[in-house]
Each structure stands twice: as C-alpha cells, then as structure tokens.
C-alpha positions as CSV (number, residue, x, y, z in Angstrom):
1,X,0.0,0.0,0.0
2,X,1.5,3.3,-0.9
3,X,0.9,5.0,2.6
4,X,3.5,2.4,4.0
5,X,6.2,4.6,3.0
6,X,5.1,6.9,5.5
7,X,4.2,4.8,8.4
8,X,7.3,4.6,10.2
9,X,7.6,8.7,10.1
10,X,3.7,9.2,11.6
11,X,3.9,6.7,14.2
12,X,7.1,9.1,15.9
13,X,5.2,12.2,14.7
14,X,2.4,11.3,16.4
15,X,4.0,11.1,19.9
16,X,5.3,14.1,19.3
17,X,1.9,16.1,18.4
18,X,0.5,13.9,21.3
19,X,2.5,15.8,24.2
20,X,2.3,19.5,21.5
21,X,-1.1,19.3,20.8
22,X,-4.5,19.2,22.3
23,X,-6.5,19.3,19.4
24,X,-9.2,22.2,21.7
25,X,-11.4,24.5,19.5
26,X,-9.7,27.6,18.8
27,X,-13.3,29.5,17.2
28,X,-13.3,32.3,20.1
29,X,-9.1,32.4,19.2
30,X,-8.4,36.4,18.5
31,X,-5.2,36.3,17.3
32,X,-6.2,38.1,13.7
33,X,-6.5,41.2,15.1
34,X,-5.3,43.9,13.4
35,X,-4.3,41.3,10.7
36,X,-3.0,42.0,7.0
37,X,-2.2,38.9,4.4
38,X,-2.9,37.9,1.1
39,X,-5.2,35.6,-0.4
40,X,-3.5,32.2,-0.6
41,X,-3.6,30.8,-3.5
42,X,-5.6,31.1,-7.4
43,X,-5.2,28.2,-9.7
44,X,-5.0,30.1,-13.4
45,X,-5.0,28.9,-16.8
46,X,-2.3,30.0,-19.3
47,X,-1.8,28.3,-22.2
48,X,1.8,28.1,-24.1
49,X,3.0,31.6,-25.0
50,X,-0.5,33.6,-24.0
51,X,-0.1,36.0,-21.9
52,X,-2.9,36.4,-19.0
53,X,-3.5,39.0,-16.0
54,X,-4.6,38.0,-13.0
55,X,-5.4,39.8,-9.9
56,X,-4.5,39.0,-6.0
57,X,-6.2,40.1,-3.2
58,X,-5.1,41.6,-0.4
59,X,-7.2,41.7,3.0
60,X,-6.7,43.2,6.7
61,X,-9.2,43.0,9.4
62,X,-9.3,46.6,10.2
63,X,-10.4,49.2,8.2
64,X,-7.9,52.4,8.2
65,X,-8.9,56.3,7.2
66,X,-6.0,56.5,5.3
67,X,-4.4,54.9,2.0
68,X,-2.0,51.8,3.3
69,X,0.6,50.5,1.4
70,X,2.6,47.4,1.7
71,X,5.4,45.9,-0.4
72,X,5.6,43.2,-2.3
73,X,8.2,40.8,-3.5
74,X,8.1,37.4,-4.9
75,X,9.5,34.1,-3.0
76,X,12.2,32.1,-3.8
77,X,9.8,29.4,-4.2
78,X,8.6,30.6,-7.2
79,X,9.4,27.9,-10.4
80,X,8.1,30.0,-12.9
81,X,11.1,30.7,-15.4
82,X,12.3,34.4,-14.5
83,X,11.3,36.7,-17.4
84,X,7.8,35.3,-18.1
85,X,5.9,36.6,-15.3
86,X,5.9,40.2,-13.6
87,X,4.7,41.4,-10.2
88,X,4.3,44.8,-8.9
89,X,6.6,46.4,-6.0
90,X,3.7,47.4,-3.9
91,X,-0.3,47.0,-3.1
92,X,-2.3,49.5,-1.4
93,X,-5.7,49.5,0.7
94,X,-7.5,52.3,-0.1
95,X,-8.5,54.2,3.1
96,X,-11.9,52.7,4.5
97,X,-11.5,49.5,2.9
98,X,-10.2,46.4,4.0
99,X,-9.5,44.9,0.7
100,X,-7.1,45.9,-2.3
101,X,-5.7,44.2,-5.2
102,X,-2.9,43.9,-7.5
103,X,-2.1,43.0,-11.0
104,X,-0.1,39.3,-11.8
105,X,1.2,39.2,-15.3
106,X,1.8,35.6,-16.5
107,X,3.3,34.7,-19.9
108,X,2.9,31.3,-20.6
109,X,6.4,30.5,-22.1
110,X,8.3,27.1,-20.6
111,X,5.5,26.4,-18.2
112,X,5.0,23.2,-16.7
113,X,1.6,22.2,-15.3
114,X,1.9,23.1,-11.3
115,X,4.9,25.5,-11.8
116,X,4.1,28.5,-9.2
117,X,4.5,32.1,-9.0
118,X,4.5,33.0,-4.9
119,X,4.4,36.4,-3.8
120,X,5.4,37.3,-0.2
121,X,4.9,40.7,1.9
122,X,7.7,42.1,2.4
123,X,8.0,41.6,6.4
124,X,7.5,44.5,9.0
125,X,7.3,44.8,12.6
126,X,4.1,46.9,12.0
127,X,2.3,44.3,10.6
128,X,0.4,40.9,12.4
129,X,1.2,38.2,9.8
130,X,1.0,35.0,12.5
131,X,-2.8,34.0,12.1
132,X,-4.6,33.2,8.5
133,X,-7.5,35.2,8.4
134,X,-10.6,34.6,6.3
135,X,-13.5,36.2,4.9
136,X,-17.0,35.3,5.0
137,X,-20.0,36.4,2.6
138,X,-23.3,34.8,3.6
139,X,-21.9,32.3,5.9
140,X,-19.2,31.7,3.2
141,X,-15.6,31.7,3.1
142,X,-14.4,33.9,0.2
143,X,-10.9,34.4,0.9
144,X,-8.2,33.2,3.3
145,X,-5.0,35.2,3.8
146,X,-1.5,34.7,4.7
147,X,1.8,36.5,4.5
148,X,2.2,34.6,1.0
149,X,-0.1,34.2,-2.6
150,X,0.7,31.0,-4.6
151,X,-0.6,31.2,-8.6
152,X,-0.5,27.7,-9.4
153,X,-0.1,27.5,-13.1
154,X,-1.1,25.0,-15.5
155,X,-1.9,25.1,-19.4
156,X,-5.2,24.6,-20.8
157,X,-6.9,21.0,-20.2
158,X,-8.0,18.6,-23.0
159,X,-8.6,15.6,-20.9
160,X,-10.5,15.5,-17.4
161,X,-10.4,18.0,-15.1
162,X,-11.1,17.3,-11.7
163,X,-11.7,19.4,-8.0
164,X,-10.4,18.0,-4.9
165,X,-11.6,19.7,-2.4
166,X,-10.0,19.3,1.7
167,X,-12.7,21.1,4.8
168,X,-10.2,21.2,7.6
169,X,-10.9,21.2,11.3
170,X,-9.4,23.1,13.9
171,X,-5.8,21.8,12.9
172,X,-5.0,21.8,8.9
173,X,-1.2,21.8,10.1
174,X,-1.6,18.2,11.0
175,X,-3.1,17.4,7.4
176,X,-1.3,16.2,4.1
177,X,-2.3,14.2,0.9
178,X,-0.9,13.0,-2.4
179,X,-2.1,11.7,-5.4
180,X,-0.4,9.1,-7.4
181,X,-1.6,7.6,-11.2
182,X,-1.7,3.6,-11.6
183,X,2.5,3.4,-11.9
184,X,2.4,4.9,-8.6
185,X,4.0,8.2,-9.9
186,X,3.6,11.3,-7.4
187,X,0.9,13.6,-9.7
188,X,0.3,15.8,-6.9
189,X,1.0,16.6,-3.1
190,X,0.2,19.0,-0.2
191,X,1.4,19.1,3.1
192,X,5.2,17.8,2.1
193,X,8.0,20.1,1.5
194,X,8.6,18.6,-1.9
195,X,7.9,15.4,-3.4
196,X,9.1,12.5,-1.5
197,X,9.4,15.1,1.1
198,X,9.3,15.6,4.7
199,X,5.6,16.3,6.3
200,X,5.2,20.1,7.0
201,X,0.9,20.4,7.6
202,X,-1.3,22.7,5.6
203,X,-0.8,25.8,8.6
204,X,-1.0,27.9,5.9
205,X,-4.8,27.6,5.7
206,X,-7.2,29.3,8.4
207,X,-9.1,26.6,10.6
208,X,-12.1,24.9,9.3
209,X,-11.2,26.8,6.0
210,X,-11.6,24.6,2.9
211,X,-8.9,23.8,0.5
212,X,-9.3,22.9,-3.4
213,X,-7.3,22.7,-6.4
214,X,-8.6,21.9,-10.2
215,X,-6.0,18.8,-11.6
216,X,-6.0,18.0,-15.5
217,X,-5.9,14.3,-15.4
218,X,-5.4,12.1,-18.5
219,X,-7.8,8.4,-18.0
220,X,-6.4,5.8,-15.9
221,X,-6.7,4.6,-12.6
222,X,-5.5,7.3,-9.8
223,X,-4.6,6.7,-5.9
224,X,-5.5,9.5,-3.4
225,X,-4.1,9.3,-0.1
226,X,-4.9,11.8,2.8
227,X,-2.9,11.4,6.2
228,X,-3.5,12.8,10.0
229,X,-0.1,13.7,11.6
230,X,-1.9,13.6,15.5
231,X,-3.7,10.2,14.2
232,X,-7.3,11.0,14.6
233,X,-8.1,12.4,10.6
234,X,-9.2,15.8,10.3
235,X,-11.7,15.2,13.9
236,X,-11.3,17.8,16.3
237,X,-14.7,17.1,18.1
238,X,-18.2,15.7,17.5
239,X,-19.2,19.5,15.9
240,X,-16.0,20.1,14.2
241,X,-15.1,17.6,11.6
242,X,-13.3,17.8,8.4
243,X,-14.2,15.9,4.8
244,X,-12.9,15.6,2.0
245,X,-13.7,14.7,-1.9
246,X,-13.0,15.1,-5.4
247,X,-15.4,15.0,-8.4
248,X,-15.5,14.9,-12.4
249,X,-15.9,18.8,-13.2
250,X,-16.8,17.2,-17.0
251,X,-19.6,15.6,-16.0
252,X,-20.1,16.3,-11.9
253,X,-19.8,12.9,-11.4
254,X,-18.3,11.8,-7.6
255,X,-15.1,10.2,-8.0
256,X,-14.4,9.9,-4.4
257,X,-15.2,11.4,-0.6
258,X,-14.7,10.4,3.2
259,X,-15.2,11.8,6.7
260,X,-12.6,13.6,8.5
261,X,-12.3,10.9,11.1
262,X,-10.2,8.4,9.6
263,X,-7.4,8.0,11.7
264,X,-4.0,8.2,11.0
265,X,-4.8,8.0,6.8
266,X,-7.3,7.4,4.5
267,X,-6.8,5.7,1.0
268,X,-8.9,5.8,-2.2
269,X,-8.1,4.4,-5.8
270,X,-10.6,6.1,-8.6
271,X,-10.6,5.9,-12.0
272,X,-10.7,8.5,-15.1
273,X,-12.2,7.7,-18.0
C-alpha cells in the first residue's frame, strides 16, 4: 500500500503532536486582530505563449482612514522561469476598505503544469502576519489570507479535469495528501516540503477553512491518499469535523469522498475515464 512509505515517520510524529497538541477548539481564538495577508492561492490557466493577467487580493481586518501600502516581493519558491511573469513592488488598501488588489502578469512560455508564482509581503514589525484570516459572505468563506499568494499554473486541459476539495478542522497543520496515477507516480502533493518530502501540515490555511485545487488528469486509474499527523483524521470534536472529496468537473460525477475521522490516513483508488 502506498501509505506504508510513511508509516514509520507518523507513528514518531504522532508522539510528538500527542505531548504539543490538544487538538481544543480555537473559534473564540483572537489572534487576527489587526491582521494583513494575502489571499493564498488562485489556480489560473495560461496556455503556451499567451499572456494572462490576474489579480490577488489583499485583506486586513481593520479598516484604516487613510491609503495603506505594503510591499511586495516574490519568493524564492517561485518555479516560474524568470522573465515570463511580472509582479508589482507594492499593493495599497484604499483608506476605508479592507481589501485591495494587485495586478499578476503571466506569460505562458516554458510552463510546466503546477509550476508556481509565490508572492510574499515584504515583512515588517508593523504588521500581524502570524494568524490566517478569512473572509465570509453569507456564511461563506471567500478568501483566506497569509503572508504569501501562490498562482499555481497550468496550461489549458483537453482531458478531465477534476476538483479535490479538503474542509479542515481546527488543525489543517496536522493534514497532508498526495495523489499518485496507476505506476504509482507522485501527480500531486500538499502538506510535504517537496515530493518525497518531509511532512510540514497545511498551517498555511485558516481553521475549518476549505482547501481545493482543479488537476487536469489524462484516463487511468488514480490513488488518493490523505494522512492525520496527530492520528485522529481531520476530527477535532463531534461538531468540528473535516471531509474531503473530489469530483468529475466534466460531467459532476463523484469520483471519491470520506469523513474527516479516519485516523492516522485514509486511502482511495478512482478511476478516469
């Protein structure tokens, strides 16, 4: 089973997150005070040599009476080959708003599906960048911010495309999951510094937030696997439980789902046809 690569590494994690973490309920948590991030990731379609704009989002929780202006600069973890994408120095909130924006200009010259643009703020002592914040309209949430944006790239799909979709609970640092196609090559990943990587979490996204990300798969058979560093899924108590699924965005069709209380991981072979 794939996840056995992994098994001796969770069993010593989890002792450690068992004496760090106490999995409580951190909704009444006010840590995003006075908070300013961006809006953590866009998934945008650029196909080879087009040139597309795209705009990122930046949101604070407190609304100022005057302009506010932060800096902008793009992280080394951007794959992107220098040249073909361009990012401005700075972003401003406009005074009595807590949103702004900015322009992203991708050309679509050497790209490799999943290669990333990242842009950072630039850090300041002024500014709370510790706690994701999110957004809600209607009950919804519309945006969730950190001190980084990630524009995951990929070129226009003419086979399958599919959404998976993660709903965290209280502790998405404790979450990852790859996918892997019927030779058991890595197609995908989150929650790993790099493929084959070490386990880092998904921290990066607010609590209870939900994660997704649109893959262009060719048919075949597919493996998904989800794990729980702490060993008790995405379960933080009987009202706060995570889920997870991804579906056929050709047709709508389920190709796969499951409860957030799955234990240390959760494994589930699909097929695209």
């Amino acid at each position: 089973m794939i996840f056995k690569k992994s098994i001796v590494f969770f069993s010593a994690l989890a002792l450690t997150f068992s004496l760090a973490s106490c999995e409580e309920d951190l909704s009444t948590d006010n840590n995003a005070a006075n908070y300013v991030g961006l809006e953590n990731y866009q998934t945008v379609e650029v196909a080879d040599g087009q040139t597309v704009v795209v705009e990122g989002r930046i949101l604070a929780t407190n609304v100022s009476n005057v302009d506010r202006t932060f800096n902008l600069v793009v992280d080394p973890s951007t794959n992107h080959s220098a040249g073909n994408y361009t990012v401005p120095a700075t972003v401003t909130i406009p005074a009595g708003s807590k949103e702004g924006t900015y322009d992203v200009t991708v050309i679509g010259n050497n790209l490799v599906d999943g290669n990333k643009i990242v842009v950072s703020l630039e850090p300041s002592a002024d500014l709370n960048q510790n706690t994701s914040y999110g957004t809600f309209t209607n009950g919804v949430l519309t945006g969730v911010t950190t001190s980084k944006s990630t524009f995951n790239l990929y070129r226009p799909c003419a086979s399958v495309r599919a959404r998976l979709s993660i709903k965290f609970d209280s502790y998405p640092d404790e979450t990852a999951w790859e996918l892997y196609d019927s030779n058991l090559n890595l197609v995908d990943y989150g929650g790993f510094s790099g493929p084959g990587g070490s386990f880092v979490g998904l921290g990066t996204f607010a609590p209870r937030s939900t994660f997704s990300v649109v893959k262009c798969l060719t048919p075949g058979e597919y493996t998904f696997v989800i794990y729980d560093a702490y060993g008790d899924g995405m379960y933080t108590s009987s009202t706060v439980i995570g889920n997870y699924s991804m579906n056929n965005l050709n047709n709508g069709a389920p190709l796969f789902s499951g409860q957030g209380n799955f234990g240390s991981f959760a494994e589930h072979t699909f097929i695209i046809q």
